[in-house]
N, C-alpha and C positions, 0 to 999 in steps of 0.2 A: 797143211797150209803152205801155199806155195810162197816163198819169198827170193826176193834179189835184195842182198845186202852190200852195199860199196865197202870199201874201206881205201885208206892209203893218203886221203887228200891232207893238207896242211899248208902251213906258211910255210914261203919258198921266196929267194932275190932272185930277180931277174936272171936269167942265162943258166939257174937252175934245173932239177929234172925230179918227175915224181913219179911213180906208179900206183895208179888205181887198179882196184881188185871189186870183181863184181863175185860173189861167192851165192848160187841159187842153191834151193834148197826144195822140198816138196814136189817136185816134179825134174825128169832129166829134159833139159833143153839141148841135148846135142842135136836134135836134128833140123834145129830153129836159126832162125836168125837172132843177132843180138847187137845192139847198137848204143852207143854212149850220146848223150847230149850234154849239152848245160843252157844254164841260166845265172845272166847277171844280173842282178838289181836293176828293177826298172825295166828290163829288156824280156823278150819273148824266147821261150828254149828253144835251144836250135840246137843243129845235127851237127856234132864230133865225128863221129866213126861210126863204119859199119863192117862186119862180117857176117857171111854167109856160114848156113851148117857144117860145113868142113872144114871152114877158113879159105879156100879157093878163091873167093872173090872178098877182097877189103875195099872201105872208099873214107875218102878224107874231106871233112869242107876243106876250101882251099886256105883259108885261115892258117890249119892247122898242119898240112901234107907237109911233108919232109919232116915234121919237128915231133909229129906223134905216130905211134902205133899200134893197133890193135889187132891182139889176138887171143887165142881161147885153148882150153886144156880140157878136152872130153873126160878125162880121168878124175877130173876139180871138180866137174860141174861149174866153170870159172873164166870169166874173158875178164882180160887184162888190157890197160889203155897204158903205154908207156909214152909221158909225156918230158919229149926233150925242150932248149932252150925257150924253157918259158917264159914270157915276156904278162906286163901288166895287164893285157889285153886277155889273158888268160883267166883272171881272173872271174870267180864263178860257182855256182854248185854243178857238183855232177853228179849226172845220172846213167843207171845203163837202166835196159830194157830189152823185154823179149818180142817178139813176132811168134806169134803162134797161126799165121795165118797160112801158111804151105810147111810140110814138112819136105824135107831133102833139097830147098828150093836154090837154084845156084846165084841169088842174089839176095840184097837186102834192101831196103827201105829205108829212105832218105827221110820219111813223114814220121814225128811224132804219132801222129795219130794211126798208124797202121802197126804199134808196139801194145800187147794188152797187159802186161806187166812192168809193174817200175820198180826202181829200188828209192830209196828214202832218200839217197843222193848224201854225198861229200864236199864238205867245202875245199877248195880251193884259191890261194891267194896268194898273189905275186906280189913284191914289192919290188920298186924302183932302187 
């Protein structure tokens, strides 16, 4: 059974830092893309991060560039989102997710909808 399992999210103050852990299992995605989203209450999920099968190519909503970053450990089977000075607006579940749509591909996918795998997602939550 294939799964993506998050861990790491929590309560956090403002200018805090956390790291999220995507830990897949039933199938190797190293040669996939993998990309983080979330969702806040009321709001539609939107794209966090992305990397490519190698890590060669990363992208950030602009929300989040310079304060998050994402990478991945072939030997884990495991992408990591390390999120610096988080602010309330962070606030959110998160999810990662795979691409199974090209293997070796030098980019990733900005679309929800182009990920065939999710994980159950982590809360996350900043206070003021």
């Amino acid at each position: 059974q294939v799964q993506l399992v998050e861990s790491g999210g929590g309560l956090v103050q403002a200018g805090g830092s956390l790291r999220l852990s995507c830990a897949a299992s039933g199938r190797n995605f190293a040669s996939h893309a993998m990309g983080w989203f979330r969702q806040a209450p009321g709001k539609t999920r939107e794209f966090v991060a992305g990397i490519n099968w190698n890590g060669g190519s990363t992208g950030y909503a602009p929300s989040v560039k310079g304060r998050f970053t994402i990478s991945r450990d072939h030997a884990k089977n495991t992408v990591y989102l390390q999120m610096n000075s988080l602010n309330p607006g962070d606030t959110a579940v998160y999810y990662c997710a795979a691409d199974l749509t090209y293997a070796g591909a030098s980019y990733y996918s900005t679309e929800a909808s182009e990920y065939e795998y999710w994980g159950q997602g982590t809360q996350v939550t900043v206070t003021s």
